[in-house]
N, C-alpha and C positions, 0 to 999 in steps of 0.2 A: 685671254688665253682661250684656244679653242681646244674642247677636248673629244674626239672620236672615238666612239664609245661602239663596241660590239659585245661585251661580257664574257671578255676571253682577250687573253695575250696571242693575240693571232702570229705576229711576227716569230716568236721561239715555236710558236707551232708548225712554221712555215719548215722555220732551221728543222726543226725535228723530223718531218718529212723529206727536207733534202738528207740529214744523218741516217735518214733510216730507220728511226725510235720515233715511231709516231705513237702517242698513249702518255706523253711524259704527263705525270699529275702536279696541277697546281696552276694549271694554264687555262683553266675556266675560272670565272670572276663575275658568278653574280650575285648581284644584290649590289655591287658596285655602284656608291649613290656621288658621283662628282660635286654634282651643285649643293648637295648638304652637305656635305664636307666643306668645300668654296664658302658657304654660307656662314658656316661655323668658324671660318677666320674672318670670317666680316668684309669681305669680298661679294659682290652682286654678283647674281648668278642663273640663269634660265636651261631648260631644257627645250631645244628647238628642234624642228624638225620641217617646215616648211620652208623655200628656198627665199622667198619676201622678208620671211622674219628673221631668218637669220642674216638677212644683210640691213636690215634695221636693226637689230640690237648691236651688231657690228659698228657702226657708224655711231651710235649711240657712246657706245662701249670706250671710243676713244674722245667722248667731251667731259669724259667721268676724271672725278680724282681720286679714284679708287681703284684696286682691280677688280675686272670681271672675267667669268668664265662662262662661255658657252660650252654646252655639251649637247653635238650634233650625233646622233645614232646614225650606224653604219654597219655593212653586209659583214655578217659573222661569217663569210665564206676563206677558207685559208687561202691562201695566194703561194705557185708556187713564183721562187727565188730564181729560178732557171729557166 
């Protein structure tokens, strides 16, 4: 599982600027820890961020018999919808 990680629910922030209510609270998320959490079901788990290592643990990732989650960081910028 790959997880894209900015420290905010970017997508309802997106909507809230198409709606017009931009400021909805609860759409920032940090301290948001993926891989310990992942870890803590017993799932393997990395925080990458290099484009080499993420396509090695990727490759990796499906000779396992377990799940993994990578957690790739990405642009907190809102995106609009339109």
């Amino acid at each position: 599982m790959i997880v894209l990680r900015n420290d905010e629910y970017c997508i309802l922030k997106s909507f809230a600027v198409l709606e017009k209510t931009p400021g909805v609270p609860g759409l920032d998320i940090p301290g948001f820890d993926p891989v310990s959490i992942a870890k803590g079901y017993g799932c393997d788990s990395e925080r990458l961020e290099d484009l080499s290592a993420i396509k090695k643990a990727a490759i990796a990732a499906w000779a396992k018999s377990k799940p993994t989650v990578l957690e790739i960081p990405i642009s907190a910028q809102v995106p609009p919808l339109i």
